[in-house]
N, C-alpha and C positions, 0 to 999 in steps of 0.2 A: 504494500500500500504506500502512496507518497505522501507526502506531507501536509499536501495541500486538500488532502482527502478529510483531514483531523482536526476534529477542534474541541479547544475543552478535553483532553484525555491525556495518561501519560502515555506515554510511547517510549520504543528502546529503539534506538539510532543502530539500521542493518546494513547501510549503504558504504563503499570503503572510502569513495571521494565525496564528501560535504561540502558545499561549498557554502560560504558565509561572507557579509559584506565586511570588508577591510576594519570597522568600529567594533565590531562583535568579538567574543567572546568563543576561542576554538571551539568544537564540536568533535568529537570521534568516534569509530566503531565501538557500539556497547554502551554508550554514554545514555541515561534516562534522564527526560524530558518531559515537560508539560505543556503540549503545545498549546497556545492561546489563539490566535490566531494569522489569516495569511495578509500579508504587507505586499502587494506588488508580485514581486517572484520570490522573497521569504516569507517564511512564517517565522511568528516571534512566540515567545513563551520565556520558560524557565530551567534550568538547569538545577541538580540535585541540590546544591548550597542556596540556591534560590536566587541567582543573577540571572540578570536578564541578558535570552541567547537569543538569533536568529541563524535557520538555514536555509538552505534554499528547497524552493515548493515542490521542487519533482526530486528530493532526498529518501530513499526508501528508508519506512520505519514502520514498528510492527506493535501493536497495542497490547499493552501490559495488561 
């Protein structure tokens, strides 16, 4: 499923390339998120510490 499919749920990051706009906050394989919603070609949410992350919408990720 890609990202831009999700909103409002966590999800586990399956994709090996992420791509995230240059301000953000890395992303990697295995990394869990709460995606909130899609921005353009990311989607933003949160990462486990609770920062706020963006990746990009066609990122495969898989609902927890």
């Amino acid at each position: 499923m890609e990202a831009y499919e999700v909103r409002n749920q966590t999800v586990r990051v399956i994709d090996d390339s992420i791509s995230t706009p240059p301000a953000s906050l890395p992303v990697s394989k295995g990394d869990v998120i709460t995606l909130i919603k899609v921005n353009g070609m990311y989607c933003s949410g949160y990462n486990a510490d609770g920062e706020r992350i963006h990746i990009g919408a066609t990122t495969n990720v898989e609902i927890m």
